[in-house]
Backbone as CSV, one residue per row, in Angstrom:
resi,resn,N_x,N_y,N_z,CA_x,CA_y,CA_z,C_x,C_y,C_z
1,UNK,-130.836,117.936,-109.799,-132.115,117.805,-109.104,-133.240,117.642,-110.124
2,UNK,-134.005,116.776,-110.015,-135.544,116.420,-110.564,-136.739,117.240,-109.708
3,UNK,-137.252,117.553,-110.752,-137.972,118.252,-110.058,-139.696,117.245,-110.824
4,UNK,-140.395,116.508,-109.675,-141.753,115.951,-110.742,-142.840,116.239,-109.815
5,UNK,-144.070,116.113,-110.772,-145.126,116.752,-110.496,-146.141,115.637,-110.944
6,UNK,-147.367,115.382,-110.266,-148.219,114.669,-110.548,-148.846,114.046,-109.703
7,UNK,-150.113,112.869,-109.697,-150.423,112.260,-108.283,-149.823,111.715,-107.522
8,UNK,-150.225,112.055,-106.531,-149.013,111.378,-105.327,-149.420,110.049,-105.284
9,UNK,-150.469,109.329,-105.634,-150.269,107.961,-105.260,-149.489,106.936,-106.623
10,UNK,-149.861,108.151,-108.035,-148.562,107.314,-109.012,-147.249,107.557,-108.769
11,UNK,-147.048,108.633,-108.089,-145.338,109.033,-108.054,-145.017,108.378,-106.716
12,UNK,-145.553,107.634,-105.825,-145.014,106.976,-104.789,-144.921,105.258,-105.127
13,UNK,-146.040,104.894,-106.146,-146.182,103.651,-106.685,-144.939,103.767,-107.400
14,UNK,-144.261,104.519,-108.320,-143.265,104.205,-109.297,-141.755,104.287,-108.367
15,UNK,-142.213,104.999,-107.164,-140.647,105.774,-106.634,-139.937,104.870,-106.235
16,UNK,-139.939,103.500,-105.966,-138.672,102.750,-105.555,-137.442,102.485,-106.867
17,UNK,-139.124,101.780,-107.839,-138.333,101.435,-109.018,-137.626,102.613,-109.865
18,UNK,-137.928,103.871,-109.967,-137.232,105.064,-110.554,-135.664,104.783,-110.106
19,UNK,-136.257,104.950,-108.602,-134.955,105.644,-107.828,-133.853,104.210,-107.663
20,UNK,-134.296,103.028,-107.365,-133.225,102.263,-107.979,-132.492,102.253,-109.662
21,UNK,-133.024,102.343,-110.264,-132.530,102.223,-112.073,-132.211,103.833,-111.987
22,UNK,-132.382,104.848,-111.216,-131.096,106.148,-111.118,-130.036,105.816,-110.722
23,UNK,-130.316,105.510,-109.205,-129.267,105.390,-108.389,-128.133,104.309,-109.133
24,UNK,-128.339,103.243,-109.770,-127.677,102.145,-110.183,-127.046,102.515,-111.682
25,UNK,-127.634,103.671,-112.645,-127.125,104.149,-114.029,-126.418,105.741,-113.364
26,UNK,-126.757,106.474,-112.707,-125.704,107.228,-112.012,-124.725,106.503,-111.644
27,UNK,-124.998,105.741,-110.900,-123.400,105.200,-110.256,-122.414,104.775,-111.806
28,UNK,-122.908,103.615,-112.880,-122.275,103.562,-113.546,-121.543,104.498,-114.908
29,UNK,-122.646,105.630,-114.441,-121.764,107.134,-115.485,-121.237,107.638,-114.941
30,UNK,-121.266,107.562,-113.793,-119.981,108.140,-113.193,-118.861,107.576,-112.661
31,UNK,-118.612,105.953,-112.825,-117.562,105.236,-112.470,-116.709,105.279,-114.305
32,UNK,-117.740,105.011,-114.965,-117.467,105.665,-116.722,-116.640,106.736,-116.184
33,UNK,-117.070,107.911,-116.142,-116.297,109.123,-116.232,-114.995,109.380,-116.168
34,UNK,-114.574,108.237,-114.606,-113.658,108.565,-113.747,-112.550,107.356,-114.443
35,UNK,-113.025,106.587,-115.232,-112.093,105.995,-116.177,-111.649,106.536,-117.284
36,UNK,-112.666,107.147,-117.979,-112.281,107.552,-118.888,-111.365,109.062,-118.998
37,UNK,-111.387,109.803,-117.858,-110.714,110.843,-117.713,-109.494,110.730,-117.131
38,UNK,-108.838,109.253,-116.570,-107.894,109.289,-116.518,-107.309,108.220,-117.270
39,UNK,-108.037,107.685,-118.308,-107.420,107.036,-119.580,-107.020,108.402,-120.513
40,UNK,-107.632,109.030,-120.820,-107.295,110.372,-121.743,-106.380,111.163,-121.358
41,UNK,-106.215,111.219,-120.285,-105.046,111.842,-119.907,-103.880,111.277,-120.174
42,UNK,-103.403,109.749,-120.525,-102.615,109.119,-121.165,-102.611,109.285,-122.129
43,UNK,-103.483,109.186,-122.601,-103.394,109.249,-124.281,-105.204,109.582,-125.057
44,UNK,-105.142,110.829,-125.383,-106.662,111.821,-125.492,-107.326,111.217,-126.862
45,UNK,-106.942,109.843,-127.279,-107.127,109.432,-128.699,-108.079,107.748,-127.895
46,UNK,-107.852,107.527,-126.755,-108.378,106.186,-126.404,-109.792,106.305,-126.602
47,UNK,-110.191,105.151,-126.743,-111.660,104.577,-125.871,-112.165,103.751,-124.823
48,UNK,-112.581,104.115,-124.067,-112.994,103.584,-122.920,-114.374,102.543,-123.170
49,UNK,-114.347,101.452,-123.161,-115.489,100.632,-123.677,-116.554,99.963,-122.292
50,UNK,-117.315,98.963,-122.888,-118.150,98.825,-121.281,-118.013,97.338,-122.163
51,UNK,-118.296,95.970,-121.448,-118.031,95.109,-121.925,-119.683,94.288,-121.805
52,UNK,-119.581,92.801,-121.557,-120.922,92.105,-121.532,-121.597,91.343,-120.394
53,UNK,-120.593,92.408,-119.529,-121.015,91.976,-117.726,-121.643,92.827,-117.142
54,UNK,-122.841,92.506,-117.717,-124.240,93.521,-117.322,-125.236,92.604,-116.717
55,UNK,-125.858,93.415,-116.463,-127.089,93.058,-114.820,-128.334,92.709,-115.897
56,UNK,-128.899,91.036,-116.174,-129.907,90.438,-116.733,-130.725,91.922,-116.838
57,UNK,-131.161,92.222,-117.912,-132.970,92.559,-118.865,-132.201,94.116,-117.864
58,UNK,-130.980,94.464,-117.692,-130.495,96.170,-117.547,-129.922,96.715,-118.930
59,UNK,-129.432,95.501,-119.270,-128.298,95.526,-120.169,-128.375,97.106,-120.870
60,UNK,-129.277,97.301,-121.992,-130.034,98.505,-122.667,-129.373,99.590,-121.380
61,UNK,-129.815,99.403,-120.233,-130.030,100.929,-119.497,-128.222,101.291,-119.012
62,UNK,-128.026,100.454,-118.721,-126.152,100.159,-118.477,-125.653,100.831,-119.542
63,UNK,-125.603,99.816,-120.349,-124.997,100.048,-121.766,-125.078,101.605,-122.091
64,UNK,-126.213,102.120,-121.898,-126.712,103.798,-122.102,-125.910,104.917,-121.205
65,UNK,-125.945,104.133,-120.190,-125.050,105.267,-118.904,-123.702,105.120,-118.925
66,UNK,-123.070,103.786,-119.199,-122.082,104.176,-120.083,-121.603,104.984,-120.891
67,UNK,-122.417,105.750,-122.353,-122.351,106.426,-122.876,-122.450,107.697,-122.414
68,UNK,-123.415,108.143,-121.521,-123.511,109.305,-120.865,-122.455,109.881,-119.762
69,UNK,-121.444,108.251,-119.734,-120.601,108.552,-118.998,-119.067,109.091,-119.359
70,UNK,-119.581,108.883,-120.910,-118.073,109.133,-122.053,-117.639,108.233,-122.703
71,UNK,-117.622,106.799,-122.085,-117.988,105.762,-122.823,-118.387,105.388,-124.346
72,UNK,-117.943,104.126,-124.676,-117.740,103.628,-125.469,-119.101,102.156,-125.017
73,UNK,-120.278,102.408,-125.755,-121.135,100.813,-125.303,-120.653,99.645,-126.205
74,UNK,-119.193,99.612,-126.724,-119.275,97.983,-127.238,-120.131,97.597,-128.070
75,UNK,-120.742,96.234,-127.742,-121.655,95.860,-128.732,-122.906,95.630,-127.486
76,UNK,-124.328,96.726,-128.574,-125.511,96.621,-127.124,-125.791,95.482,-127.593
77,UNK,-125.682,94.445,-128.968,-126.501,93.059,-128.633,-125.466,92.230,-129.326
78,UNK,-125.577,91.002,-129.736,-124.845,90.352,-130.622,-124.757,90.342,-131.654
79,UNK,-125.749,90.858,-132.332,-125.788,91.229,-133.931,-124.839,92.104,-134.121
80,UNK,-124.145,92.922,-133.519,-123.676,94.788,-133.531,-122.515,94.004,-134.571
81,UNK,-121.306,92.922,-133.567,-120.314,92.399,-134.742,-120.596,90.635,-133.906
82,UNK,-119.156,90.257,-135.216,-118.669,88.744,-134.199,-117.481,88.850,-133.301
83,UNK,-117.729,87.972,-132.789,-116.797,88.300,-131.601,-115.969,87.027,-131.185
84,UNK,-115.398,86.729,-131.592,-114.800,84.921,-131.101,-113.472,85.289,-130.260
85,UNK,-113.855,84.338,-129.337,-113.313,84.218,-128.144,-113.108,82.867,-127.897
86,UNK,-112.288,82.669,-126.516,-111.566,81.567,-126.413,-112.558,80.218,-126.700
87,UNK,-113.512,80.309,-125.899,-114.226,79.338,-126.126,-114.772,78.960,-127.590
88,UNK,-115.188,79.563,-128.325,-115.234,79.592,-129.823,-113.874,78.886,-130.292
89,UNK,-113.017,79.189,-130.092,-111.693,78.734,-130.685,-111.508,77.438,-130.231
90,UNK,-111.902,76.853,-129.282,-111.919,75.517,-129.104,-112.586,74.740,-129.691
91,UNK,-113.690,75.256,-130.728,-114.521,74.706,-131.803,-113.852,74.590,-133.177
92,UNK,-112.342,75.249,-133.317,-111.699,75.616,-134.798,-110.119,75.004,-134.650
93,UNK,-109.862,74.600,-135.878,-108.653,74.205,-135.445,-107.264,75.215,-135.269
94,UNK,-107.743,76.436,-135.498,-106.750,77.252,-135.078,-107.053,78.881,-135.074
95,UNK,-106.292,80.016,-135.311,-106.892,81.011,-135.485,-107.259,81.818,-136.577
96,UNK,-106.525,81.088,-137.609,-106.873,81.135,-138.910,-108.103,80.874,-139.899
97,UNK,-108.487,79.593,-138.925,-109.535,78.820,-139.226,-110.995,79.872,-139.091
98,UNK,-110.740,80.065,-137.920,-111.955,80.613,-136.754,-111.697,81.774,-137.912
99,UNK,-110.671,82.603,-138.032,-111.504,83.823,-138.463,-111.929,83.619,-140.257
100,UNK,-111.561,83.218,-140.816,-111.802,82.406,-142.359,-112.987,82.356,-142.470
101,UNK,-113.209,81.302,-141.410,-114.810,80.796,-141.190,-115.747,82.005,-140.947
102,UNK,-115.775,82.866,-139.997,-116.384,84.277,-139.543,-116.699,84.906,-140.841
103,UNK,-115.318,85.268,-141.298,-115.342,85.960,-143.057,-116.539,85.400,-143.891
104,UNK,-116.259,83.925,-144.226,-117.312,83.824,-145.046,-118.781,83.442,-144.743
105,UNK,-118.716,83.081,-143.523,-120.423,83.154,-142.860,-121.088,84.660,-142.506
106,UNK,-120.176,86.114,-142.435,-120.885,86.762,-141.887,-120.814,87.910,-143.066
107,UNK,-122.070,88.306,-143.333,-122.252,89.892,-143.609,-121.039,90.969,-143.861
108,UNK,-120.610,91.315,-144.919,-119.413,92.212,-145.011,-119.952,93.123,-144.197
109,UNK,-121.329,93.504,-144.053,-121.313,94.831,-143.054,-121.071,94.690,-141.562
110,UNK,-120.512,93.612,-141.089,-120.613,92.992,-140.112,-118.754,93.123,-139.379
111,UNK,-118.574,94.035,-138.530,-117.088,93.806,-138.118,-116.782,92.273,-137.649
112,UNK,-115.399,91.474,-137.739,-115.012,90.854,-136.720,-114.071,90.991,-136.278
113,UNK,-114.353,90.492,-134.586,-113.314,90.917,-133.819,-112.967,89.371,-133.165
114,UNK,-111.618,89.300,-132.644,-111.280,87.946,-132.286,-110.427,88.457,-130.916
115,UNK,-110.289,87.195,-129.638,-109.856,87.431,-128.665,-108.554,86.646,-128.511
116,UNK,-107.776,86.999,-128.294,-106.507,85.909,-128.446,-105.047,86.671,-127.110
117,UNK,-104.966,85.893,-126.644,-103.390,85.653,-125.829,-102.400,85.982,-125.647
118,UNK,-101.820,86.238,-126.834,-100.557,86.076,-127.088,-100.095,86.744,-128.230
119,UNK,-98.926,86.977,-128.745,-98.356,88.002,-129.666,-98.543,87.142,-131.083
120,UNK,-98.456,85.961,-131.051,-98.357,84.994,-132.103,-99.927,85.169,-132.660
121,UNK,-100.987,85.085,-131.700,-102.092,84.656,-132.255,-103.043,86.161,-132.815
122,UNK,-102.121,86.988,-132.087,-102.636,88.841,-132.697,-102.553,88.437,-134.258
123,UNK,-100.636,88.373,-134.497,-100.450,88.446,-135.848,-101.499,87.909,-137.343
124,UNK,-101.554,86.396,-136.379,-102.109,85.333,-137.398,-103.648,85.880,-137.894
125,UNK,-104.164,86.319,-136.424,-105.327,86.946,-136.886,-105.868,87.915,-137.442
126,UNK,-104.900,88.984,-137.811,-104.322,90.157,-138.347,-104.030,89.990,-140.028
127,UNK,-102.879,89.433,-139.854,-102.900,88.191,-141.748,-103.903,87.933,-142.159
128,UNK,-105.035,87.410,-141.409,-106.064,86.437,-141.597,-107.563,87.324,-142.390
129,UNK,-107.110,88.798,-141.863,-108.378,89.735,-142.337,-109.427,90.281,-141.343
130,UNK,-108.755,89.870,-140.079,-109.772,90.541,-138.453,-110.050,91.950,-138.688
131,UNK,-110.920,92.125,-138.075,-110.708,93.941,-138.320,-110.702,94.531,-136.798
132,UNK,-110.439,93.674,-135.444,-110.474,94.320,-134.441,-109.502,93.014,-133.700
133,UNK,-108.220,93.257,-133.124,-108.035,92.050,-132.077,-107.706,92.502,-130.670
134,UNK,-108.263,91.589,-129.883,-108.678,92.228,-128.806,-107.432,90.852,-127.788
135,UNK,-106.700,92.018,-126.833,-105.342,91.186,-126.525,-106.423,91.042,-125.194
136,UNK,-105.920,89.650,-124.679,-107.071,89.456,-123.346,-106.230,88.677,-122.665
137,UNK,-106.226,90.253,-121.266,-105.484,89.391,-120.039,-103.623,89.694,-120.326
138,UNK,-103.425,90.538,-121.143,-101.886,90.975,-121.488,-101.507,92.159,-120.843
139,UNK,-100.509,92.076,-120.496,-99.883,93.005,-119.297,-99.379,94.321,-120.277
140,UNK,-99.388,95.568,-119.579,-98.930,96.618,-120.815,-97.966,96.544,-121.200
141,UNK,-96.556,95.352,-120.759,-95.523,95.391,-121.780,-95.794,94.501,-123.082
142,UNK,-96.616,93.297,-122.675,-96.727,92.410,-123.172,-97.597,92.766,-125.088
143,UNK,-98.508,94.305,-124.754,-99.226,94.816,-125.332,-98.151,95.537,-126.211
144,UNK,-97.518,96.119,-125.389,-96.307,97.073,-126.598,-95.492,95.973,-127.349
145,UNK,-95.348,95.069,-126.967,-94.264,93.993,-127.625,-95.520,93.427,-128.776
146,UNK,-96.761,93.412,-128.271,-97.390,92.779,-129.505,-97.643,93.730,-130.631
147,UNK,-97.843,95.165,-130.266,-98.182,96.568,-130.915,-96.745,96.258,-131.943
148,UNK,-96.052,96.216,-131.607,-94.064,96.173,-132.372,-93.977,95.039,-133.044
149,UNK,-94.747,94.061,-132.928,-94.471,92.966,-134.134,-95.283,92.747,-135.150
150,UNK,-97.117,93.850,-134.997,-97.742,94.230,-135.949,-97.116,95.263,-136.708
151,UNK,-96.643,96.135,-136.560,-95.807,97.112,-136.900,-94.764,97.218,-137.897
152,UNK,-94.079,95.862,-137.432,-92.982,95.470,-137.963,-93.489,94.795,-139.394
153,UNK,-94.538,94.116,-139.298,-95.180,92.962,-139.832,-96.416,93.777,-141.075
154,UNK,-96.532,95.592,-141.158,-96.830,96.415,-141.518,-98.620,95.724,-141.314
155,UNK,-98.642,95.581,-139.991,-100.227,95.018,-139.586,-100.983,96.018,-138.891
156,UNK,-100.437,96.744,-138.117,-100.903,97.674,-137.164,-102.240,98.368,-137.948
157,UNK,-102.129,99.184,-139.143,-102.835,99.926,-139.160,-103.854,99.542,-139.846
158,UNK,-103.937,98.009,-140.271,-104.831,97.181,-140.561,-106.578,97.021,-139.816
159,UNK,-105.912,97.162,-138.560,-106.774,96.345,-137.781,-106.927,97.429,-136.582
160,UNK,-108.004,97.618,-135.579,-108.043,97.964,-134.251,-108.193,97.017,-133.343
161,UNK,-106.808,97.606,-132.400,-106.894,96.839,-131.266,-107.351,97.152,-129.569
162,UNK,-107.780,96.108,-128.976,-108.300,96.487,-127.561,-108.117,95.675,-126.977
163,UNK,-107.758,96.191,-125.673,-107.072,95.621,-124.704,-108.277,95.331,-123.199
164,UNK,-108.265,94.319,-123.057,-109.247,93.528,-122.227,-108.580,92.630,-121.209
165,UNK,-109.005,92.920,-119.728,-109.199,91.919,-118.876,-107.628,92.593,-117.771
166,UNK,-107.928,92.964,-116.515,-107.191,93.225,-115.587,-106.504,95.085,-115.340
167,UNK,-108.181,95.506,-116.053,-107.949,96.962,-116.016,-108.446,97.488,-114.941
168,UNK,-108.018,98.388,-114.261,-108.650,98.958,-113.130,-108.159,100.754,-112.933
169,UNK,-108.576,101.341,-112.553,-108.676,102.885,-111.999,-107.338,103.234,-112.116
170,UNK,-106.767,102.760,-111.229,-104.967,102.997,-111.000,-104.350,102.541,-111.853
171,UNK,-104.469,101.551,-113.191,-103.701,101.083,-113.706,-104.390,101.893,-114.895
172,UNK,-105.129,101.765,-115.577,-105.744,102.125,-117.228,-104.886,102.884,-117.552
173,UNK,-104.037,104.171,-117.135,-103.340,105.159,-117.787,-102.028,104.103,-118.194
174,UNK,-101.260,103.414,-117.973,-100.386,102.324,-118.657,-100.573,101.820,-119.565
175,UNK,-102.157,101.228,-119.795,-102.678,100.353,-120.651,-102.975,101.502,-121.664
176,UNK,-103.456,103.128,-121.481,-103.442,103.870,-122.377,-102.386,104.283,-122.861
177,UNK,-101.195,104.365,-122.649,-100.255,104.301,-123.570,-99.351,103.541,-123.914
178,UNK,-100.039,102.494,-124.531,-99.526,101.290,-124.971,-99.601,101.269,-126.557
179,UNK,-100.853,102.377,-126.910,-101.355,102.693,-128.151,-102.559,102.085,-128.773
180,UNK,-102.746,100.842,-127.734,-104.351,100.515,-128.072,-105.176,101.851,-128.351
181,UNK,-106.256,101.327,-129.236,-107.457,102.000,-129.722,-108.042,101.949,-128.465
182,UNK,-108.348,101.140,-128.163,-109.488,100.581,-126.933,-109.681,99.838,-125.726
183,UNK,-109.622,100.083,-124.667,-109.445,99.694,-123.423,-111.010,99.056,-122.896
184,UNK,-111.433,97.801,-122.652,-112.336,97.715,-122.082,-112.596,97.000,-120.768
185,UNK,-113.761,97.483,-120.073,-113.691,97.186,-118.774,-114.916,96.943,-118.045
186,UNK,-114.764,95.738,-117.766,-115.745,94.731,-116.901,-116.476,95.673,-115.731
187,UNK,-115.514,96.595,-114.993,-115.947,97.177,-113.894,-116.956,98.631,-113.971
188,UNK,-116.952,98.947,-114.924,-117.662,100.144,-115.574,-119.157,99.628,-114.928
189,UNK,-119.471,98.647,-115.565,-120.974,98.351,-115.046,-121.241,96.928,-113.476
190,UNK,-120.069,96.273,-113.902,-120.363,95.001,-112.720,-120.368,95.476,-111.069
191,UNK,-119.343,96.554,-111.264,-118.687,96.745,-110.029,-119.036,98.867,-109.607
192,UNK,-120.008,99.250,-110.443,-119.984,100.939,-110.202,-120.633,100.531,-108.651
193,UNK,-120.668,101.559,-107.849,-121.349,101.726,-107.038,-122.539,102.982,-106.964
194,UNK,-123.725,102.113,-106.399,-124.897,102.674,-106.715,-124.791,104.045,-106.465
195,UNK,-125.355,105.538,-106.971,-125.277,106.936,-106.350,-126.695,106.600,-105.371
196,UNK,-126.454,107.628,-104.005,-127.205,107.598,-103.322,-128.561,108.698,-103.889
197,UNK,-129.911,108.461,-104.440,-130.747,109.293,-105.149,-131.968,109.216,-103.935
198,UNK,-132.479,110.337,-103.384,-133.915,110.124,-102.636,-134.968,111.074,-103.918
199,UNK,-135.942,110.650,-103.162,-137.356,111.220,-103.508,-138.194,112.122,-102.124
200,UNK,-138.124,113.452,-102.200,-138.670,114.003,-101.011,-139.934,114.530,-101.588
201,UNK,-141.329,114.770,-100.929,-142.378,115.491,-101.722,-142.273,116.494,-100.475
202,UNK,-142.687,117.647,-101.562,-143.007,119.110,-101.116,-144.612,119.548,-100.931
């Protein structure tokens, strides 16, 4: 409970807009929560991330209730790292290329992370000097079979990996023990549902 004090004609002028940007960052710390407490229960070493499917000029306030929600905010802007993804890769001639290129255009203080498919294109990008690969759209066996050929390939502990795209409530505890670092999820912010917040004066 809030408890505020002041003129009633500023605290009725501000009260829609308050109580929407509550109601809408409650809802998403607490759809946070309820992921992340039953990702940890798989495995108490995960992270639960928020991704870049945020609500135009919220982004900042999302991104925040995320965190308050246990959460992991990703990257709050584009500077944070690089990030190449599929579409990027259609600009390079392969995945080697793309991350080579990243290396020597960006800032050593600068992580990169690359998005890739498939077990083949983890590795290459792994060899290549990534420091994050992010499996997108891989099913949790598909994730352990790629986890076992970094492994094998003495890559694993090279690099952090996160697992992106077809996570949901009922499923994340699978995807948490797969051994990913990091689980991230579109629905944290696209899809929370608003908490119901009023404003009563006394």
């Amino acid at each position: 409970m809030f408890i505020l004090k002041g003129s009633s004609r500023d605290i009725l002028i501000v009260e829609r807009t308050s109580l929407n940007l509550l109601s809408r960052m409650s809802g998403i710390a607490t759809q946070t929560k309820k992921y992340v407490l039953a990702a940890k229960k798989a495995n108490p070493k995960i992270r639960v991330a928020a991704t870049r499917k945020t609500t135009p000029l919220l982004a900042y306030f999302e991104k925040k209730a995320v965190k308050a929600g246990g959460g992991d905010s990703h990257r709050m802007s584009l500077e944070d790292e690089v990030l190449i993804k599929n579409n990027h890769l259609k600009l390079f001639k392969n995945v080697k290329v793309a991350v080579e290129t990243a290396k020597k255009e960006t800032s050593f203080a600068n992580k990169i992370e690359i998005e890739v498919g498939n077990t083949k294109d983890a590795l290459i990008a792994a060899e290549a000097g990534v420091d994050i690969v992010m499996l997108d759209n891989m099913n949790p066996s598909e994730i352990k079979k790629t986890i076992a050929v970094l492994e094998k390939n003495k890559m694993r502990d090279r690099i952090l990996i996160e697992a992106s795209g077809g996570v949901t409530l009922e499923n994340i505890s699978e995807y948490a023990k797969t051994g990913v670092d990091v689980i991230s999820v579109g629905a944290l912010t696209h899809s929370a549902p608003a908490l119901n917040i009023n404003l009563r004066i006394k």
